[in-house]
Every structure is written in C-alpha cells, then in structure tokens.
N, C-alpha and C positions, 0 to 999 in steps of 0.2 A: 479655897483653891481656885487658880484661875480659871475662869470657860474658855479662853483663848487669848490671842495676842490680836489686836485691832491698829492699825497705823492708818492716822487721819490726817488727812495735807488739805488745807484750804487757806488761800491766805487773808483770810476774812478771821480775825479773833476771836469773836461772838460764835463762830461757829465751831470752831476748835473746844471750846470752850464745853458750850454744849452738848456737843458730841462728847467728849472727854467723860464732862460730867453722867449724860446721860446711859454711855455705856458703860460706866465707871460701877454705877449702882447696880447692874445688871450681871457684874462678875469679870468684865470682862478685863484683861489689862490692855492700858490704851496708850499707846506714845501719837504727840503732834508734831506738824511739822507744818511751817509756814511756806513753802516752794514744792514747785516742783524737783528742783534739783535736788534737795534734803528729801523728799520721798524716793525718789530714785535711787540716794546712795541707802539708806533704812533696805526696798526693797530688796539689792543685792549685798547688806553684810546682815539683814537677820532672817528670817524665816518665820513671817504674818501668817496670821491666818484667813485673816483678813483685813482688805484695803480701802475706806474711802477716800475719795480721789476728786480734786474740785476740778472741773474742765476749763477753765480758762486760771493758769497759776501764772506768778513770774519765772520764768527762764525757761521751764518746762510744762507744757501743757498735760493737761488729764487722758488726752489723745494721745498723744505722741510717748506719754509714758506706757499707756496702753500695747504698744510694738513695741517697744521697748523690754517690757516683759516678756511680751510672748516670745520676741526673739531670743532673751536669753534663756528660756526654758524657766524661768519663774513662776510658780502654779500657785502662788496666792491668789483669789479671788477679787476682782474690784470690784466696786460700783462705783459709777462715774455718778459725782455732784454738779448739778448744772441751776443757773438762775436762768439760762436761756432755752426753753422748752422748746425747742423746733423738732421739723422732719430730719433736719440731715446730720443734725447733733443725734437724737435717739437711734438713729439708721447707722450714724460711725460710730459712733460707742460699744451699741451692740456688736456691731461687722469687727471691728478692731478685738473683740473678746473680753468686752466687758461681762461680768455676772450680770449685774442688770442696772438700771440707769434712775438713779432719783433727783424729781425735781425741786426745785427750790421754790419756792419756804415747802418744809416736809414736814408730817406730825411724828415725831417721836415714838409713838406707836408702830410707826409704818419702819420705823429705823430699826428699832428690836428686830420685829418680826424678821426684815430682809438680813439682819445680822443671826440671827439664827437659823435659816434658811440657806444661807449661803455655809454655815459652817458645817451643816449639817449634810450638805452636796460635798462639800470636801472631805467631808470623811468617808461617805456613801460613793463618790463617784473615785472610777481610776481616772487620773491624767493623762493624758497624750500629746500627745507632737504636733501640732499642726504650722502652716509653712505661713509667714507672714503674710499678711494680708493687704491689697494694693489700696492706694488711697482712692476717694469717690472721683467721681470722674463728672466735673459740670453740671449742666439740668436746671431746668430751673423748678424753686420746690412749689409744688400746686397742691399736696396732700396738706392740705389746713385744719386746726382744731389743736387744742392743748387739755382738752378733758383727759380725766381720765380714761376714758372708754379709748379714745384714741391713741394715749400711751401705751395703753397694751400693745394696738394693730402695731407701731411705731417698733415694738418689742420685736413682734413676730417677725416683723421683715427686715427688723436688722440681723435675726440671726437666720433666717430661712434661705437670706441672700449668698452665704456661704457654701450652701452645698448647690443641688442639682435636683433636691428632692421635688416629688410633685407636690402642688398648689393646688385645694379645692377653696375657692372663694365664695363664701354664701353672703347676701345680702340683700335687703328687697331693693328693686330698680331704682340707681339714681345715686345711691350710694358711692360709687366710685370704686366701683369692682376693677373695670379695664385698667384705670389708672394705674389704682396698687400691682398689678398685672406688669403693664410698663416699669412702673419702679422698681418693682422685684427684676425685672428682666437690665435696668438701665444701672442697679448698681451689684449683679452679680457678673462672673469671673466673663459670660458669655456674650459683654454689652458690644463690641465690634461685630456680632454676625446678628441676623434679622429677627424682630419679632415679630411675627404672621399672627394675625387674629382671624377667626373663621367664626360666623354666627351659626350655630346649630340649628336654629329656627328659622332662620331666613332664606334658605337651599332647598330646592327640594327635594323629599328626601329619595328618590332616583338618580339622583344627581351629586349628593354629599360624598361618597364612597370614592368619585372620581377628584371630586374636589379634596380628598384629605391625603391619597395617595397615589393620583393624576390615573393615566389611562396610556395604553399603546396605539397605534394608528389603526382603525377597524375594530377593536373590542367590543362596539357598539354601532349600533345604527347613529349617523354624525359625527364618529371619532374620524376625521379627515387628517388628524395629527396627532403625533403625540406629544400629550399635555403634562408639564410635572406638577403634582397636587403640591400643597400645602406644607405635608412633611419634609419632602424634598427643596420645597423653598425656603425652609427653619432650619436647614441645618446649620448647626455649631449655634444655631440661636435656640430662641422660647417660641412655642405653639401654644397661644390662648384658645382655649373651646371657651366659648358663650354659649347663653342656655345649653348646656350640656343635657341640662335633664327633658331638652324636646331631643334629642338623637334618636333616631330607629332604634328596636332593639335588635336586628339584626348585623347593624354596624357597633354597636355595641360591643356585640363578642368577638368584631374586628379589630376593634380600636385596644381589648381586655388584650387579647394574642401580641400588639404591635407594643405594648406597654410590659410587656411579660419576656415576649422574645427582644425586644427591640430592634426589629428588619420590618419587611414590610416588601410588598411584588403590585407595582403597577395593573390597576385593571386589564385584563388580558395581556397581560406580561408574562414572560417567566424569570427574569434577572429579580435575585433580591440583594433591597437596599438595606442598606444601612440607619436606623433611626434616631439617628444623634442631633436630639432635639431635647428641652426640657418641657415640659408640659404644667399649664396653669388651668386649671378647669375653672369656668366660674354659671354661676342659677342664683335666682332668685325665688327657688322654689323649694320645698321642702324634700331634697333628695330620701331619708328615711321614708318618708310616707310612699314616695314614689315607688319603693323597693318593694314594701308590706304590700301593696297593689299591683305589686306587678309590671310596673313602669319602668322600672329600672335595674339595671342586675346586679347584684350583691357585692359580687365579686370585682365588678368593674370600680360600684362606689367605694370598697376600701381600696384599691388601686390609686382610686382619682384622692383618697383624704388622708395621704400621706401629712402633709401638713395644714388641717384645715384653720381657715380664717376668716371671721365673722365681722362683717363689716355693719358697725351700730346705725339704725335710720337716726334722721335729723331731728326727731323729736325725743330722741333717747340724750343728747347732746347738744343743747338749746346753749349752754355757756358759751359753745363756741362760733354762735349766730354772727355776733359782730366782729369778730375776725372775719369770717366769710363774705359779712357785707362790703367789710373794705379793699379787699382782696379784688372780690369780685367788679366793684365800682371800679376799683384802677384799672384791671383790667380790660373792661366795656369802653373805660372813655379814651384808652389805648388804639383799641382795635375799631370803636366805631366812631372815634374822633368827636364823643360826646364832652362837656363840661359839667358832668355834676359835680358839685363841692360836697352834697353830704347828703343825709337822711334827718329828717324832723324827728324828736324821743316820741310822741305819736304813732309815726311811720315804724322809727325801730321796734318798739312795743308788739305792732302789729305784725311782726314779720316775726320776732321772736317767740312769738305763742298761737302761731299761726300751726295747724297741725302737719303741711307739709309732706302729701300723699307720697310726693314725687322726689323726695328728699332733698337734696343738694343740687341734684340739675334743676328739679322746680324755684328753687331760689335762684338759682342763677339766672333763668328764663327770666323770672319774674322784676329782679332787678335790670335785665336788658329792656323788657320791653317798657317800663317805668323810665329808663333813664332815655330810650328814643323818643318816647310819645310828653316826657314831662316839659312843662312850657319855660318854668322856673329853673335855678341849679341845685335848689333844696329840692328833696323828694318827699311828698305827702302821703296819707293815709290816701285820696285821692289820685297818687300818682300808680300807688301800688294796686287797684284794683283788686282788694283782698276785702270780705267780708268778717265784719266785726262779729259775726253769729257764729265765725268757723274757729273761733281763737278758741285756743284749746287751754283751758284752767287748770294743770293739775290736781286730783283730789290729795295726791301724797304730797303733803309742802315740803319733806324732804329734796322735792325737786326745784325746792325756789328756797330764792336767798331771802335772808331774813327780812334785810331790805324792800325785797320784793314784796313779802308775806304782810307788811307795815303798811305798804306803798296800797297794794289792792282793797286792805279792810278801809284805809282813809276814804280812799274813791267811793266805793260800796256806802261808808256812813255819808259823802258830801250829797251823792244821788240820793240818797233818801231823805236828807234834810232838805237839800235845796230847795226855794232860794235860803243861803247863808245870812246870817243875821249878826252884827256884829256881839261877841262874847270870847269868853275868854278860852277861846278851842285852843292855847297853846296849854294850859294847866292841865284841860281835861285830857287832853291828847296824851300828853306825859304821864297823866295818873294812869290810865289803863294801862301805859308802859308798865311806870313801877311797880302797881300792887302784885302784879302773875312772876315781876324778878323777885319781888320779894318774899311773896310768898315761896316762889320753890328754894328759896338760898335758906331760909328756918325749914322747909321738909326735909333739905337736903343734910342743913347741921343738925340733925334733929333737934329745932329749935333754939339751938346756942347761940344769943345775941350777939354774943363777941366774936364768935368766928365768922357769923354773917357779915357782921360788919367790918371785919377783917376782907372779906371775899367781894365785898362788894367796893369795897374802897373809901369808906366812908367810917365816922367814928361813932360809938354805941350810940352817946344819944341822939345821933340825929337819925341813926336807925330809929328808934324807942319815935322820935315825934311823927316821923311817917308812917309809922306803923299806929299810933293813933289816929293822924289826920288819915289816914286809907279808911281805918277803920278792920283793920287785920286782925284776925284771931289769931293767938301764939297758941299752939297745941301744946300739950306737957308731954 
C-alpha cells in the first residue's frame, strides 16, 4: 500500500531519477516531471502529497510555482531543490511557503527523513489561508556561509519574516546578531518604516526609560523639551534591544507591560501611545542563567523568546571561512581602495583554524588591517599577524575533511623526519592509505573477499595481492 503520492520536477534526469528511485523503495508512489509547467499542471489536476520542486526549471521556476500554489489554495507541501545555496534563495523559498528548502548534492537519508516529516505535518497540522506573499525587495546579501549551521538560521528567517512575532537573538559577540535583526526587519511586510536600534548597555541606566519611550517637557531636572523615545520613532517599523540582558530590572517590568499591553505614556506624560512596533531582542549572554540569579525576569524572557535564534560562533563553522574571506577582501578593496588579489594556502590555513574569540567581525578586522598594512597583493601568514600557537586542531576529526585529516598527519610525519631524504614516500604514503581501507571494507563484509572487492572497485585478486603485500590478517 502506498505512503503517499510524491511529485518530483527537476529538469536534471539524474535526479529525477534518483529521487524516483529512491522514494520508490521507501513506499512511496512517485510521478516526474521535467518543467516547471508540467509540475504546475500535475499540482492542479491531482492532489500530492507531497512536492519536490527544483528552483530554477524551464518555463516555470521553483519560486514562482511556490505563489502559485499558495494562491490557488493548493496545500501540498514543497520543498524547494536548489544547487545554488544563498541568503536570498533560502530566505524566498521559505517567505514564499515553502515546507523547507534542500540543498544540492543532498544525502538521500536527509530526503527520507524530510519526506516523512513533511507528510506527517500534513496529516497533523490544519491548513489555512494565508494572503500571497510580496516578492523581496533589493539589499544587498552580506549574511554569508552555506554550512549547515547556517541553513538552519537561513530557515528561521525565512519563515519568521512573515509574521510580527518577536525575535530573541542569542549569540556570542561578533556573530552577526544586528545584521539578522536588519534582515529580519528588510524583508518582512514592515521594510518602508524605520528600524531603530538601542544599545541596553551603553545608556545609562537613568537615562534608558526616556530613551525607550522619550519624556514630556519638565518630567525631569533637564527635560527642557519634549523628546519622543525610541518607540515612537519605530513605529509601523522594528525596535532592536541589544544586550537586553544589561537592562535595569525595573525597566524590565516596563518594557514586560508595553509588550503585553502594547501602549506605552511618555515619561511624565499622560497621553497613551500606541506601540506599533515589532521587537527583535538580541545578548550574547546566557539569558536562563540570568533569570535562576536573578538578573532577569522570567516573564519578560519568555515574552522576548517568542522566536528564539541562535546564531553559531565562527569556529562551529570553519567551512565557510573562505567564502568569508572573499567577500570580505572585495569588499575592503571597495571601500578602502586596496589591491589585494588574494590570500597565500599558508595564510588561508591560518585563518581557517585560527580560534576566532571575536568571530566574524574579528575576521573581518583582521583581513582589513592585513590588506592596509600588506606591502605585496598576496596576503601572508606575515601579513595576517595571527599566531601559529593559537590555531586551534580539533580533537573531533569529524570537524575536518578527510582531506584535511591526510593533509595534517603528512605535515606532522615531514617535521619529524626532516631533513627528507630521497625514498619512495609515494608507496609508503599510499600503503598507510590502503591497509585502514582495507582493512575496515573485510570488517565491514564480514570478511567476504568478493564483496570487498566489489566495494572497493577493484577485482578479487588484486584484492588477495594487497592483502598479502600489506600483510592483512583476513579474520573468519
């Protein structure tokens, strides 16, 4: 019996294909389709249950069938297939009403799972109405990275941007809190009216109270006018709080009331306003701790974590170093009218497993003041002013590519041998390859020469002679 009905559009055959096949064995019935258009007419004469959907097809895009849907009130599920992993493909995919968004090349594992995931929300969740959604508006994209880690965040603010809800942004300094703040505020419904940021730590705190919801003339010793705060400047916009978690806690149970009621009365005022604003809170501090100590009030933080969002530091996310680095270099030699051409694999190495207290702004610092102060247009371990004793090794190699894992033991044996002496380091280098592949491919067949040799790509006996020249024990 079938699990469901699955309709796949890409106009790539290999992946049709695959998909086909792979949700085929899984139960599920699956129809292709090479276009957009042929997915479009499928979505309105059958009733899927679910949709993969390639984002760039001929006639009809993976977007644009996305409103297309939703305007005719069709509640199959997509996920948008992409080979091009950006901000503003994950951010309109999402905003457009995608189920969720998968990149290209994907593991087949991850395809299951979201296909039973997504079918399993359709049968658990009610559908609803909602009014199409307007296309982005400009920007230019500066949230950079394609990790996973960052797919998620990519997730959360395409679909967060749709409503009004509030935003707790957690992340240590440097990370790119404000940003995501901006971006949340630049592609939801409220991007024509202002987005005000206010530092909680940097006001004093006699002084915050007027600044978040201004003051009348004389309220105070120095009110010589009256001042409209912060709120009143946000309206029909977004209000960023930074370090939220240094706020008074007597402005606290201000800010809990103006979040709750949504008005608000000017210091020694009595006219109340109105507070039509959205609210993005963001710290780089542990708000739960804050609360169990006392620091923070309970009530305020689940107010402010309506939608909380965790922004990963730079060394949870090292893959997406060299995107960063190039970004960040065009940029630099934009704005300070430098000439660098590029970074030495030295230099990138070092920046790459550099631990990066400061995260993302520390690299950028880092690559400014390297690209002001470098005399050449390559940039050196020398230009970057970073210490080789700070580079950080992971002990879990799960955090490094294989490549990498090969590349560090080589180094590691040339220093201890050095000086090199001419021999045959290409055989021995390859035998420590093969004996650990071939070893685990006989644990894994539990010993069966021909399926190893099947897995390995090669035929029994030449299996059989390496396995003598290694000197491999075959287990029984």
């Amino acid at each position: 019996m079938s699990q469901g009905t699955i309709l796949v559009a890409d106009d790539e055959d290999l992946i049709r294909r695959v998909l086909a096949d792979a949700l085929g064995e899984l139960g599920y019935t699956v129809e292709t389709v090479d276009t957009g258009t042929h997915a479009w007419t499928c979505l309105q004469e059958r009733a899927f249950d679910l949709a993969f959907i390639d984002i760039r097809m001929p006639e009809l895009c993976g977007l644009d069938l996305l409103v297309r849907a939703k305007e005719a009130r069709i509640h199959t599920p997509i996920i948008i297939m992409t080979g091009q992993t950006t901000l503003a493909n994950a951010i309109e995919a999402m905003k457009r009403g995608a189920f969720d968004y998968l990149p290209k090349p994907f593991d087949l594992n991850e395809v299951s799972t979201l296909a039973a995931r997504a079918l399993e929300a359709r049968r658990l969740t009610a559908e609803h109405d909602q009014r199409p959604l307007t296309a982005v508006r400009g920007g230019n994209e500066q949230l950079i990275g394609h990790s996973l880690v960052m797919q998620q965040v990519y997730k959360t603010i395409g679909r967060v941007v749709k409503s009004d809800a509030t935003v707790l942004l957690q992340g240590e300094s440097g990370t790119g809190k404000e940003l995501v703040a901006r971006l949340i505020h630049h592609y939801s419904d409220r991007w024509r009216a202002p987005f005000i940021g206010i530092n909680c730590s940097a006001i004093p705190a006699d002084l915050l109270e007027s600044e978040f919801f201004g003051h009348e003339r004389g309220a105070f010793t120095g009110a010589l006018e009256r001042r409209i705060g912060k709120f009143e400047q946000a309206t029909g916009g977004t209000l960023f709080l930074d370090e939220i978690a240094d706020m008074p806690l007597a402005l606290q149970a201000k800010l809990l009331r103006v979040l709750q009621e949504r008005e608000f009365v000017r210091v020694g005022g009595r006219e109340t306003l109105k507070a039509d604003v959205r609210i993005i809170a963001a710290t780089n501090r542990d708000l739960t701790a804050a609360v169990r100590e006392g620091h923070f009030r309970e009530d305020l933080y689940f107010r402010l974590r309506v939608v909380p969002i965790t922004l990963p530091p730079l060394r949870q996310r090292r893959e997406d170093i060299p995107e960063l680095m190039a970004f960040f270099l065009d940029k630099i030699n934009r704005d300070m009218g430098t000439s660098v051409a590029g970074i030495s694999p030295e230099a990138q190495a070092l920046l790459i497993h550099h631990p990066w207290p400061g995260n993302v702004r520390e690299l950028e610092n880092t690559l400014l003041r390297a690209a002001v102060l470098a005399p050449g247009r390559l940039l050196t371990p020398v230009d970057l002013a970073l210490s080789t004793t700070e580079m950080v090794l992971p002990t879990d190699l799960a955090e490094l590519s294989f490549e990498e894992v090969v590349r560090r033991k080589l180094k590691a044996y040339f220093q201890q041998t050095a000086p090199l002496e001419p021999c045959d380091l290409y055989s021995i280098v390859i035998g420590q390859v093969e004996k650990p592949l071939i070893e685990l491919m006989l644990e894994y067949t539990g010993s069966n020469q021909l399926k190893a040799a099947e897995l390995l790509g090669i035929n029994r006996n030449t299996l059989r002679k390496k396995i003598t020249d290694l000197k491999i024990t075959v287990k029984k």
